[in-house]
Structure formats: C-alpha cells, structure tokens
N, C-alpha and C positions, 0 to 999 in steps of 0.2 A: 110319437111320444112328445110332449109337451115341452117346450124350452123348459129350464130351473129360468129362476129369475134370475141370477148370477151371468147369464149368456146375454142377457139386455142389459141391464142395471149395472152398476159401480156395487162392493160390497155396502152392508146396508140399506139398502131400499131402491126407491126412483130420486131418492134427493142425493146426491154426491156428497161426503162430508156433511151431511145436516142443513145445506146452506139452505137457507129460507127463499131467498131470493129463486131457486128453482122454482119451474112451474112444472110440475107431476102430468097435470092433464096435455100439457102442450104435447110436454115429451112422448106421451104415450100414442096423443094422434100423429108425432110424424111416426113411431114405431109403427103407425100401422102403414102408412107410406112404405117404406124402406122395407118392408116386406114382400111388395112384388117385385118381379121380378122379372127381366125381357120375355123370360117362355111362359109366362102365366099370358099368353094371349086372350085366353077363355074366362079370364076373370078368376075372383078367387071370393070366396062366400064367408061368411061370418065364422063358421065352424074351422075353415080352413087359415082365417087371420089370427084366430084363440093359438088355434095349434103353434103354429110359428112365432110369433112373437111372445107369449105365456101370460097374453093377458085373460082375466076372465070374460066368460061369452056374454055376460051384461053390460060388461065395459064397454067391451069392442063394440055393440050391437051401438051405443051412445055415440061412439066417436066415428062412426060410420056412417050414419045419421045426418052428425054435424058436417063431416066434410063433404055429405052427398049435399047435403043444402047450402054449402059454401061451393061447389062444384069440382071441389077437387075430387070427385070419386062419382062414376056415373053409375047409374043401377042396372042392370038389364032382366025386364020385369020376365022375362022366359028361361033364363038360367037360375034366374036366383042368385049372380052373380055381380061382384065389383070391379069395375076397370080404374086406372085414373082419367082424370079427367084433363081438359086441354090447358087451365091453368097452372098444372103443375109442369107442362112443358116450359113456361115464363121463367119460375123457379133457376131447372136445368139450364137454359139457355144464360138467364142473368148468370148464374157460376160459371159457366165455358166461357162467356164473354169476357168474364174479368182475368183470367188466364191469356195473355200472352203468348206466354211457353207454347200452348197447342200448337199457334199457328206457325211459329218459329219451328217445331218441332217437326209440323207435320210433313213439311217437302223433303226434311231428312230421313223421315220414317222411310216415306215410300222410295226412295233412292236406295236405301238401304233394302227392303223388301223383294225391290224388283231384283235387285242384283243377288239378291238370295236365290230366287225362283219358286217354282212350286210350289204349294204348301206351306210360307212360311209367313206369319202375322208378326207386326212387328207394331207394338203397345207402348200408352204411354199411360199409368193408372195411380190413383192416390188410395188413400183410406179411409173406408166407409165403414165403419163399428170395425167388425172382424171379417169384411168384407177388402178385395180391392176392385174397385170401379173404375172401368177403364172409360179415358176423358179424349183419346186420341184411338186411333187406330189405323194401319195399313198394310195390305197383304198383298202378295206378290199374285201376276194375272196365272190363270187355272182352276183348274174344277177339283179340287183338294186343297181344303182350308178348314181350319179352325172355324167352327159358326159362331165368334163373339167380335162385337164389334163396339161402337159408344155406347157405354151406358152400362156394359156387360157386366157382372160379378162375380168373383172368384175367390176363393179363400183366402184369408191373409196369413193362416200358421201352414198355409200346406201347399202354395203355389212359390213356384219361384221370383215372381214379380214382390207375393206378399214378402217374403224372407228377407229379399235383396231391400224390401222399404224398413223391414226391422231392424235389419244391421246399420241401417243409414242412417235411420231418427236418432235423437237426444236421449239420453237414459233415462228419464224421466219418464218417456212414455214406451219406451221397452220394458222398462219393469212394471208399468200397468199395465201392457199388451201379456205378457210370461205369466204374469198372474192371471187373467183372463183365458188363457192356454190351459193352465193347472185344475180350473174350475168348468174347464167346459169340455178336456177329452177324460179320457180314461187312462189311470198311471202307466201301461205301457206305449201309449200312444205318445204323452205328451216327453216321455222321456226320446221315443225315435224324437218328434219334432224336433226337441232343444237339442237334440245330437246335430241335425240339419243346420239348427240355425248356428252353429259352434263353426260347422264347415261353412257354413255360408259368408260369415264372418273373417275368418281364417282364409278363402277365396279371393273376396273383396278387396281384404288387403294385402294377396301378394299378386293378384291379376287384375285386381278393377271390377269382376265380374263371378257370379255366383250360376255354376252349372248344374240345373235340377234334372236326373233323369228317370222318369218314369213317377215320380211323385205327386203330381196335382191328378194325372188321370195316366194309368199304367202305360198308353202306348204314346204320350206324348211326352215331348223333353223339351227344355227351355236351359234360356242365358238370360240373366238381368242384372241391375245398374240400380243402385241408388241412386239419389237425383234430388239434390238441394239449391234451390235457384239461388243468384246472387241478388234475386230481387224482393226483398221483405215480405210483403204482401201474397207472394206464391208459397202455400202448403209443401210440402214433403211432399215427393213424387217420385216413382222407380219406374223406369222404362224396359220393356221384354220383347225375347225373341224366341218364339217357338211354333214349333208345329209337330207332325207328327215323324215317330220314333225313324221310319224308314227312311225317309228325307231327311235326317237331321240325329245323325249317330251322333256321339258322345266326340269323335275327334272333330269334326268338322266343329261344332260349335265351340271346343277348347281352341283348336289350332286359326278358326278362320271366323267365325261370325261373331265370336264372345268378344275378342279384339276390336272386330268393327262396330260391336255396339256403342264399347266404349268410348272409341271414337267418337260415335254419333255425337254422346252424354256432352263429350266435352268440345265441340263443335256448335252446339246447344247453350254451353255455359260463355262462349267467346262471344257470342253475339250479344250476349247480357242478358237474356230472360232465364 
C-alpha cells in the first residue's frame, strides 16, 4: 500500500508552513534517495520508488532521470533496476566526517561489545525522517549478530534506540515526531507506542537507560541512552545495545549492560564530543 503523504511531508503539503523558500522538487528527489535501503542490493525500479515514498509514477519516473544523469542513481539496463550511485557515497562520508563523536565513540563501542560477548551490537544512531540510522557500529567476535551495521535503518517509534532519542530531544520536536506517530499507525498501535515511550521516559530518568524487550523484532531486546553532545554542531544522538532475546534476558541488561552503556554515554561526554 502506498505511503499517505502525511508519512513524508509535514501537515499541509511538501512545503512546511507555506514557506516559499522550500524547494518541492529537491525535497522529493532526495525522498527518492532515502528510500533505499542497505537490503535493496538488487536495486529498486520506479514502481517500487512510487510505492514507498507516495509519490506519483510520472514524478518518480522525472526525478530518476535527473539523478540517473547527475549519477547519483545508476541504471541497470537487465533488471530494469536502480542502485545509487558512487557520488552519493561523498555525501555519507562528508556527514560521518564532520562527526567527531564517532570516532571518540567508536573504541568505547567495541570495549564495551567485546566485553558483552556473543551476539551483542553495540550502536551509535541519529534521526533520519522516522527512521534511525546508525552512524557508528560495534559487535562482539562470533557467528551470532544482529546483521545491521553503518548506515543501517530502524524505526524511530518502535526501536529502543528510536525511543531513548525521543525522550532525549527538545519538545519542540517530540511533539512533531507524536504527531507523526498519530498519522502514520493505527489508534491501537500508536496508543501501545506512547504507552512505551511514557516508560521509556520514566526509565531514563530514574536509571539513565531505557529497556526495550521484544519490541523492534519479537526475539530481540535492547538498552539505550540518549545522547546530546556538548559540542554545538553535533545533531541529537542515542546510543544501543542489543542482540538477540537468549543472550540478553531482561536482567542482564537491567542489572549489568544498561549501567555500562551508560557509562559509555558519559565517558563519551568527558572527553568533550
């Protein structure tokens, strides 16, 4: 079924508030960007860009075009398929560069990961529309892991990474994200959701740390951390740790890993990024 446009757009249109100064057509070709996705290896075809994003098949077919001839988008004439293309890796790369945090982050990740053991990823992700995209990543050595790593996308009303970055942002943009929630599940969904994010809130602020179990995908469980640099220029960020249910019961990460995330968080914040 086809996005509503409410699932892309701001109420009202492609223009936020009216404002003039939006450009419509820009917006729309990065939506078609930001719709693939790590597992779309195989490309993704005009019919299948409509579907996800909710634009119409004349538009998409326009702005598919353009960035095939700008190269951000390559064709491959035997599938009838879209990939991106190698400039949009430039993109990626400029935004991780200007991030600090990562790298300061990342030798804590994996100290923390390894000392988990098996099965356990340990994330560091911002917010991408209703998405959260992870910018860091590190998972303990073993042949049982979560398969998302940079780049990856996960929900932001239904992952524990997304939750713990709602509870942490500004109000401002928690009541545009709640409203967004309202317009894009169905009323007894969005009501569990806001039930979560109540406890998620309520978690944070008497432990530091927000314990999701079985919620983004039934057999896996997660701990996450808000995460606001003290350095201007760095975005709202939440850091996670999960893998799956059997490795990673509900005490171990109250009693021992939720603690040492926290840790990380604020290990992270002494060093200044």
């Amino acid at each position: 079924m086809r996005k509503r446009a409410t699932d892309m757009t701001p109420e009202g249109g492609d223009r936020p508030d009216g404002d003039r100064q939006f450009v419509t057509a820009l917006h729309r070709g990065l939506e078609i960007l930001r719709a693939f996705r790590p597992a779309d290896k195989a490309g993704l075809g005009n019919s299948e860009l409509a579907e996800r994003t909710g634009l119409p098949n004349s538009t998409v077919s326009r702005l598919t075009f353009t960035l095939l001839k700008s190269g951000y988008l390559v064709y491959d004439d035997g599938t009838g398929r879209y990939r991106m293309g190698v400039p949009v890796l430039s993109l990626g790369y400029a935004c991780l560069a200007g991030m600090q945090v990562r790298e300061t982050a990342q030798v804590y990740m994996q100290e923390l990961a390894d000392r988990a053991g098996d099965g356990v990823l340990v994330a560091l992700g911002g917010r991408d529309d209703m998405s959260m995209t992870y910018i860091a990543a590190a998972r303990s050595k073993g042949v049982i892991s979560l398969q998302l790593s940079v780049g990856s996308r996960i929900s932001l009303a239904r992952s524990a990474i997304g939750q713990a970055y709602i509870v942490g942002t500004n109000e401002a943009e928690r009541a545009e994200i709640v409203e967004r929630i309202r317009t894009r599940y169905e009323p007894d969904r969005v009501n569990e959701i806001l039930e979560s994010l109540e406890e998620a809130r309520e978690q944070v602020a008497e432990k530091g740390f927000f314990t999701m179990i079985g919620g983004w995908q039934r057999d896996v469980n997660a701990v996450a951390v808000p995460y606001r640099s003290q350095q201007p220029d760095t975005p709202m960020l939440a850091f996670n740790l999960g893998g799956y249910s059997f490795a990673l019961p509900r005490e171990r990460l109250e009693g021992d890993l939720g603690p040492q995330l926290v840790e990380l968080v604020r290990m992270v914040n002494r060093v200044g990024y």
